[in-house]
C-alpha positions in Angstrom: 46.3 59.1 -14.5 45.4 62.7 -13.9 42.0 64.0 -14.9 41.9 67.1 -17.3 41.6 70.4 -15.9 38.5 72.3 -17.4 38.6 74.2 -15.5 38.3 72.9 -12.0 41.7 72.1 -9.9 42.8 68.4 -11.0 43.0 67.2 -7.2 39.6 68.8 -6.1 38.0 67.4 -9.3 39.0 63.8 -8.0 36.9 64.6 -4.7 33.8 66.0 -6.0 30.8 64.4 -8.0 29.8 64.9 -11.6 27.1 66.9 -10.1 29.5 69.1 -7.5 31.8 69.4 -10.8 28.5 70.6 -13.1 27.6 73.0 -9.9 30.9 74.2 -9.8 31.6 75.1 -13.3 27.7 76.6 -13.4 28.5 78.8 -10.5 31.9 80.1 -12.5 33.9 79.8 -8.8 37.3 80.0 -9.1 40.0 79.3 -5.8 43.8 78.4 -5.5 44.4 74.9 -4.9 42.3 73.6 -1.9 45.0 70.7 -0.6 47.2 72.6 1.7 51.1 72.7 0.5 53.6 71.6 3.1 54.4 74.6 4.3 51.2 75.5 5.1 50.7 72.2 7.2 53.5 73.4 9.2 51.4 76.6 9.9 48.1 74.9 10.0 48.2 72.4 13.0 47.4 69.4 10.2 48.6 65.8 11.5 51.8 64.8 9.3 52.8 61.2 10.7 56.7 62.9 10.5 56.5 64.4 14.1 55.9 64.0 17.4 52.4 65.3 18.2 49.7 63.3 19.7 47.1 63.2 16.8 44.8 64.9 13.7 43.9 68.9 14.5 40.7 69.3 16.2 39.8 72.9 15.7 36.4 74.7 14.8 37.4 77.3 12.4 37.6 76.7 8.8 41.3 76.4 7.1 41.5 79.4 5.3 41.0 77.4 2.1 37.3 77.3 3.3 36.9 80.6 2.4 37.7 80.1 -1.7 34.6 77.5 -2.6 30.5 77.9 -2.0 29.9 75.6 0.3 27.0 75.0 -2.0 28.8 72.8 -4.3 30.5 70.6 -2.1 28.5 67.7 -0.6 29.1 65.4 2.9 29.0 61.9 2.8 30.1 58.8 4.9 28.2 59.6 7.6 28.6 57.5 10.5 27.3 57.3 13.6 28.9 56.0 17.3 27.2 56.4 21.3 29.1 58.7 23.6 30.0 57.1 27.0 26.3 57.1 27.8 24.1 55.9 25.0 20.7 56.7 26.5 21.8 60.6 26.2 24.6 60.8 24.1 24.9 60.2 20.4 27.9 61.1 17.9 27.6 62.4 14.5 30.4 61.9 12.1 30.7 62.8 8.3 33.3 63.8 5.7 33.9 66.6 3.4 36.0 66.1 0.1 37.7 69.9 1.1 37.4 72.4 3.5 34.0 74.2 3.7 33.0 77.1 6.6 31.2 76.3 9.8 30.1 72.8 9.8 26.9 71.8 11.7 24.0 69.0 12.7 20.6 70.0 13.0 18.5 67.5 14.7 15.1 67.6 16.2 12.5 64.5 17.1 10.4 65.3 13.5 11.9 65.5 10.3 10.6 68.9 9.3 11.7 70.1 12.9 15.8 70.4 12.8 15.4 73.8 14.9 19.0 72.1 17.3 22.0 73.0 15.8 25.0 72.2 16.9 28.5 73.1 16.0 31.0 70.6 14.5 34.6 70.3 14.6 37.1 69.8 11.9 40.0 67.3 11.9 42.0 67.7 9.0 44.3 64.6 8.0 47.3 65.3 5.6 49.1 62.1 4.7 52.1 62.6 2.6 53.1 61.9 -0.7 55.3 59.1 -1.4 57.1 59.5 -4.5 56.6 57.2 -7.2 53.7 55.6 -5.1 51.0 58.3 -4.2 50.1 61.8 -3.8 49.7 64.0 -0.8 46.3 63.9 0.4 44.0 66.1 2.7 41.2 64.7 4.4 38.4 66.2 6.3 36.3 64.7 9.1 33.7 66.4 10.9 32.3 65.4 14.4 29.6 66.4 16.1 28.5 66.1 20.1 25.0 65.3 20.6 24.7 65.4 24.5 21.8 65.9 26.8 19.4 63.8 24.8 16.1 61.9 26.1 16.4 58.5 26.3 14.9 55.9 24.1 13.8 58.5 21.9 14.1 58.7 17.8 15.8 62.2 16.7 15.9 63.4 13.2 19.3 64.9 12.1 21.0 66.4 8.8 24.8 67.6 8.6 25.8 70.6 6.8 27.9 74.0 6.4 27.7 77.6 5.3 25.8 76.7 1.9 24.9 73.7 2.3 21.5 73.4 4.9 19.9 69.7 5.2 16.8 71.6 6.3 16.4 73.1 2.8 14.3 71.7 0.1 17.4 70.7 -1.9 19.0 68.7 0.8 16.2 67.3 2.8 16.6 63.7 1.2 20.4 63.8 3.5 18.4 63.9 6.7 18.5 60.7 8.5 17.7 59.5 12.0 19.0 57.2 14.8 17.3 56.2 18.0 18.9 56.5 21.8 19.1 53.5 24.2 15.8 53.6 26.9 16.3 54.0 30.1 15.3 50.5 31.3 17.0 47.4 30.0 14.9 45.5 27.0 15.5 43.2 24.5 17.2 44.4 21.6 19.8 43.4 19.0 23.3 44.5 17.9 25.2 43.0 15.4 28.7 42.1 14.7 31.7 41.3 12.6 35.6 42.5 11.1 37.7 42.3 8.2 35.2 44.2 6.3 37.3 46.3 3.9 35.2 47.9 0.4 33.6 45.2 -1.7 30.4 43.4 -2.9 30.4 41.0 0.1 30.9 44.0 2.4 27.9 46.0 0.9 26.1 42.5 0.9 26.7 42.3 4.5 25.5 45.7 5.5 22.2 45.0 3.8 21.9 41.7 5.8 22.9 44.1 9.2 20.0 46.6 8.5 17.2 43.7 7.6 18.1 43.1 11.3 17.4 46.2 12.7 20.4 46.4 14.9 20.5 49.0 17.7 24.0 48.9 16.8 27.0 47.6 15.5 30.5 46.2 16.5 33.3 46.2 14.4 35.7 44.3 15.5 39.0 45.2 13.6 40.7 45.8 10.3 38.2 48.2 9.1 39.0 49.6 5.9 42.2 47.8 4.6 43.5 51.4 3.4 46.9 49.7 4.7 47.0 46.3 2.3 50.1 45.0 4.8 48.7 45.3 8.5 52.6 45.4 10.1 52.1 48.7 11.4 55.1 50.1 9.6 55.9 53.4 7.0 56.8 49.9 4.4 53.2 48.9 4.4 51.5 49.6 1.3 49.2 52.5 2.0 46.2 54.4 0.1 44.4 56.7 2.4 41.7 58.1 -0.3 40.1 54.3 0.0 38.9 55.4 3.6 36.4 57.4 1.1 34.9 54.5 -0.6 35.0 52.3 2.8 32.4 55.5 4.3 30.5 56.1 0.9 29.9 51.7 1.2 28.7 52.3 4.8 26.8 55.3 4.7 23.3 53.6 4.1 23.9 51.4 7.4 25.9 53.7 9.3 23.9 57.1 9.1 21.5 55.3 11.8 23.4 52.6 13.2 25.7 53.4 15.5 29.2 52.0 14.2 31.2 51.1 17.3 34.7 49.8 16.1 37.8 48.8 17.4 41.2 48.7 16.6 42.9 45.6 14.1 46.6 45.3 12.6 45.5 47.0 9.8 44.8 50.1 11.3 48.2 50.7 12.5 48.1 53.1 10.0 51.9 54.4 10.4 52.3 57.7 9.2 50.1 59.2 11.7 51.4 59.1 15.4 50.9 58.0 18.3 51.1 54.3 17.3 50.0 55.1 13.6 46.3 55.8 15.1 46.2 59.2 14.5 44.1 58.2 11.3 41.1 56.6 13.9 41.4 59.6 15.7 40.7 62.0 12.8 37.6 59.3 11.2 36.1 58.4 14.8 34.9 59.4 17.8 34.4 57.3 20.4 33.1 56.6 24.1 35.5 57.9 26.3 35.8 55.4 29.1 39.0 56.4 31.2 41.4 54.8 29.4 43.4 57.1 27.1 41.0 57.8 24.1 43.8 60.3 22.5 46.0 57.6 22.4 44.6 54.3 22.1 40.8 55.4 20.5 39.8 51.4 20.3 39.4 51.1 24.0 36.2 51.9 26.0 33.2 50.6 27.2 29.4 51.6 27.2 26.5 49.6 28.5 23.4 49.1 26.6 20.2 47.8 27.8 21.6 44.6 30.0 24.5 44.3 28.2 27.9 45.7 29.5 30.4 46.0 26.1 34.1 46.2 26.0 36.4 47.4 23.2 40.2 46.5 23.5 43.5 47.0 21.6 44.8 43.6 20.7 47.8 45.3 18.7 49.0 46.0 22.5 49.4 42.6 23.4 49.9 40.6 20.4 52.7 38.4 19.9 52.0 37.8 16.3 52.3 41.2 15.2 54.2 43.0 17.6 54.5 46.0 16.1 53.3 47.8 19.0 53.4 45.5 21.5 53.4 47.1 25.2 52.6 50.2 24.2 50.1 51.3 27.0 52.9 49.6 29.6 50.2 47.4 30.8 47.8 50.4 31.9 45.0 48.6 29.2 45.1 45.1 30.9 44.7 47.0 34.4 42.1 48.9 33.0 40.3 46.1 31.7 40.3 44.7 35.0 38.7 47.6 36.7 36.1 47.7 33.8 35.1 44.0 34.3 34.2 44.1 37.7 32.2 46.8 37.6 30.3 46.2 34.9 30.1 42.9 36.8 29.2 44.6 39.7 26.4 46.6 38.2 23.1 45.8 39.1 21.2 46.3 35.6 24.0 44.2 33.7 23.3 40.7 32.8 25.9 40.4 30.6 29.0 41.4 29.5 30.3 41.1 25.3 34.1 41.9 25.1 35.1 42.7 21.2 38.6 43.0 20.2 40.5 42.2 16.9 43.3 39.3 17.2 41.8 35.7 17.8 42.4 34.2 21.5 40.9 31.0 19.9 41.0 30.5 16.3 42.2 27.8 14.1 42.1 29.5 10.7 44.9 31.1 9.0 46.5 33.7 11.9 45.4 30.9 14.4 45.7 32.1 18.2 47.6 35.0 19.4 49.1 33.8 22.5 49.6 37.5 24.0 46.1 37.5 24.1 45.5 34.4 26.0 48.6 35.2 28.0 47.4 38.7 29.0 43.1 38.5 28.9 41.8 35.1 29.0 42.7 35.4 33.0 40.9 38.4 33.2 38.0 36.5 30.9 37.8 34.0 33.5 38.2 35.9 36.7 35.0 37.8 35.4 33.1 35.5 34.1 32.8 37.1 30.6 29.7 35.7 28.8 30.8 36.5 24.9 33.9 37.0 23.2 33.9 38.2 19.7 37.1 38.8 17.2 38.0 38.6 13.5 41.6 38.3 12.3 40.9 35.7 10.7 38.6 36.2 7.9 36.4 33.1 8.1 33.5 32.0 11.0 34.3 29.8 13.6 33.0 29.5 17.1 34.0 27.5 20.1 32.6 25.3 22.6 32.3 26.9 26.0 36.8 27.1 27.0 37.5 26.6 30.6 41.2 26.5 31.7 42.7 26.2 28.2 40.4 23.6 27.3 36.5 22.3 26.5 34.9 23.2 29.8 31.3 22.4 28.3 30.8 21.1 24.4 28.3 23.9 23.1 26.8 21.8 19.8 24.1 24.6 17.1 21.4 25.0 19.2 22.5 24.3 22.7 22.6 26.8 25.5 25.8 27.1 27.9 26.3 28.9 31.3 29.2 31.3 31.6 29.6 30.4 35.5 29.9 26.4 34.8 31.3 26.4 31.7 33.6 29.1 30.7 33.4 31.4 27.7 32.4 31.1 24.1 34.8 32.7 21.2 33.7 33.4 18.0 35.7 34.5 15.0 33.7 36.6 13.0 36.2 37.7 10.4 33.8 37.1 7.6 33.4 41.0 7.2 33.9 41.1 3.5 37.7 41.1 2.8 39.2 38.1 1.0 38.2 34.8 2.7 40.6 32.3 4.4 40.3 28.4 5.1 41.0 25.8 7.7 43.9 23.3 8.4 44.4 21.0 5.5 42.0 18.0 5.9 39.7 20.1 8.3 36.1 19.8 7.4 33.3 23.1 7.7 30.6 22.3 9.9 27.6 24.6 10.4 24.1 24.4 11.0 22.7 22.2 7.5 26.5 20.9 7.1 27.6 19.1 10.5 30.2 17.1 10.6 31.4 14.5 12.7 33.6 16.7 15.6 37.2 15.8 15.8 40.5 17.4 17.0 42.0 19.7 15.0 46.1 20.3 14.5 46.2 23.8 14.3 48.7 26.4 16.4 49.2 29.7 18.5 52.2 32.3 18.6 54.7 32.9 21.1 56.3 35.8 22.1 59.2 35.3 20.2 56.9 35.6 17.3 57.3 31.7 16.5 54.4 29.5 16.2 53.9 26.1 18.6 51.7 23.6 17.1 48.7 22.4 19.5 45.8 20.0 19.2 42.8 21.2 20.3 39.2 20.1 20.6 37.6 23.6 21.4 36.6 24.1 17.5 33.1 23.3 17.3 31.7 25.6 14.2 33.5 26.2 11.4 32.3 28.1 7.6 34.6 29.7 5.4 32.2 32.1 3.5 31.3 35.8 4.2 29.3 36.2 7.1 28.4 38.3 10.2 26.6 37.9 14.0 23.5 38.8 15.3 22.4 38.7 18.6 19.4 39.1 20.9 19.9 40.5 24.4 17.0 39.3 26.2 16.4 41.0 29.3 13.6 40.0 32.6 13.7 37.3 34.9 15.2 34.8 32.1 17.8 36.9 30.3 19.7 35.6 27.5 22.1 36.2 24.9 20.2 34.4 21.7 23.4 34.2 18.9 23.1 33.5 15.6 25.3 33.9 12.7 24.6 34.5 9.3 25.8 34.5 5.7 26.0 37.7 3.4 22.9 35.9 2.1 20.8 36.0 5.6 20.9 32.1 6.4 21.8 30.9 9.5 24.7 28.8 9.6 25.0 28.7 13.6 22.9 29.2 16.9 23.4 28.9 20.1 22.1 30.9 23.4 24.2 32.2 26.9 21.9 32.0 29.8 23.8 32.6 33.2 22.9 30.4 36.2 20.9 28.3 33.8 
């Protein structure tokens, strides 16, 4: 239904607060309409999904809409935070607009009342096109920020803003947040983790359970917003790209100082953006660049933090389940992620190394196991002697005993410890984000810490290539609960490091512990 015009344009009013709407009308502003007709995307550089260009418009001068609004009366919100390819130094601001406004900026300074830095944003405008019948044309603005050069393990105070809008002004000093950069040393620390989030209560539930653990950061691994309700990767998929603006309004209060580091799931083949429908991650995100192609496949990089060497990959690239774009990178991610392993493994000040990606190599739940990933990774996983695997997919928590060659190379029970160059690797499904829950095979019991239950096989399956599914038995599923719920994990670091992982319900219990010690 459209809203009455009283004065303010009908689309902008949708955007805008009940208090940017009583600013505007105060003020008396008037403006042509601020979403950009299609001729003027063909003259504007705006991403359209219908062409062949390589992603969103990156450019630092306002549209010329910009010009027809105080920026005083429009607001940013969904702020979000992500590391650069160093985190000790580098730190990325994020935010969004609901239209166009005139030099956008962070300040940021190591005191609150001391944002003398500022530092010039870009603006990458997304247009996504109407669909008659179905949805409105829509213009989206994202804003990014490069904070480079900065000291390590120090706190820094920052505020976004434009021309009329200054988060160093009385008005606006409640917007100023703050995040704090890795130290130079290795320490302990935590990071948390967990996908198929999507905007709900269980997802706001869970971010409130993420910042009670004071996370140095967070890993998302997949299926972020759900703005696509289908997850095929096609233009068929049912598609609403204004709920990316309730997903970053839900996040905000974790986000704005916890870096959000996500990855790439089947529902954010978002289709009408090209290349491989990511253009819409490229416009909301920016990411550690890491050598791979971040233009064209933004879920895969690396960064090291503390002990702890962390990869990001693509699963869409390789899986047989959905194969919408399967092969796309022509192999160039699996021999990147070679490279990456062994030299994180080959780093002296890494301990460890936590590979995140969306499609389950190990997962008895609802999508079960993808066997392009196994066919393609779990090599690599092994060669390297990866200590953590984490993915969602499927929207429930289970975790593995310790797989070696296929099978159980060490039964990892709550509570016990396992070694990485004995036993093999632990998998976790951690798809218990907030989106719509899934179960188990018919007959298969739950079993987590409080609820154990006697461990038996389970008949379950994995998908071939030619996107059929072969039954298999296996006896790798050792933790299984079917509620929302979400990781959190202690790197220890000295001469006894440790990954300490836990996992825990939208509630804060524990429903699952078990530690990685290497050459235990």
């Amino acid at each position: 239904m459209d809203l009455p015009d009283f004065g303010i344009p009908p689309q902008l009013a949708r955007r805008m607060s009940m208090a940017e709407q009583h600013d505007y009308l105060r003020t008396k502003l008037t403006r042509r309409r601020t979403l950009v007709t299609a001729g003027a995307v063909a003259t504007g550089g705006l991403l359209t999904g219908c062409g062949g260009g390589a992603g969103p418009s990156s450019r630092k001068t306002p549209s010329p809409a910009a010009s027809e609004v105080h920026g005083s009366v429009v607001s940013p919100f969904g702020r979000h935070l992500s590391f650069g390819a160093d985190p000790k130094t580098q730190m990325r601001v994020s935010w969004q607009v609901p239209l166009a406004v005139r030099k956008p900026y962070v300040r940021i300074g190591t005191k609150p009342d001391e944002l003398s830095r500022k530092i010039e944003a870009e603006v990458r405008d997304l247009h996504t096109p109407g669909v008659t019948g179905v949805r409105s044309a829509l213009e989206q603005y994202y804003l990014h920020a490069a904070l480079d050069g900065l000291r390590p393990g120090t706190t820094y105070y920052y505020g976004v803003g434009h021309e009329g809008f200054d988060p160093a002004s009385p008005a606006h000093r409640s917007t100023i947040s703050s995040f704090r950069t890795a130290p130079t040393a290795p320490r302990s620390f935590v990071f948390t983790a967990f996908g198929d989030q999507g905007v709900s209560q269980a997802a706001a539930a869970n971010d409130h359970v993420i910042l009670r653990q004071k996370p140095a950061f967070h890993l998302h691994a997949g299926d972020i917003c759900y703005a696509d309700t289908n997850g095929q990767g096609r233009k068929s998929d049912g598609y609403d790209p204004a709920f990316w603006d309730l997903f970053l309004k839900q996040n905000e209060p974790v986000a704005r100082s916890v870096p959000w580091m996500v990855t790439t799931g089947n529902h954010d083949m978002e289709a009408w953006y090209s290349p491989e429908g990511y253009g819409g991650q490229l416009a909301r995100w920016s990411l550690p660049d890491s050598g791979f192609d971040a233009r064209t496949a933004p879920g895969v990089y690396a960064f090291t933090y503390g002990n702890v060497g962390f990869v990001a990959l693509d699963a869409n690239d390789v899986s047989y389940e959905i194969p919408a774009n399967l092969g796309y990178s022509g192999g160039r991610q699996t021999k990147w992620l070679d490279r990456k392993l062994a030299g994180l493994r080959a780093a002296k000040d890494v301990d460890f190394v936590v590979v995140f990606f969306h499609h389950c190599a190990y997962s008895t739940s609802t999508h079960a196991s993808d066997g392009g990933v196994r066919a393609e990774w779990l090599p690599l996983f092994a060669k390297h002697q990866v200590d953590l695997v984490i993915n969602g997919h499927n929207h429930v928590y289970e975790r593995t005993d310790a797989v070696k060659d296929g099978g159980v190379g060490r039964p990892v029970p709550i509570g016990a410890s396992t070694d990485p160059t004995r036993d093999g690797t632990v998998y976790v499904t951690a798809g218990g984000g907030g989106r719509d829950l899934y179960g188990f095979p018919a007959g298969v019991k739950e079993s987590y810490e409080g609820h154990v239950t006697h461990h038996d096989s389970v008949a379950t399956f994995r998908w071939t290539k030619a996107k059929a599914s072969v039954t298999e038995t296996v006896e790798w599923s050792r933790v299984r609960y079917g509620g929302f719920s979400l990781l959190s994990v202690e790197a220890q670091s000295g001469p006894r490091p440790a990954l300490k992982v836990s996992a825990l319900t939208d509630d804060g219990r524990r429903i699952d512990h078990f530690e990685v010690r290497r050459g235990a």
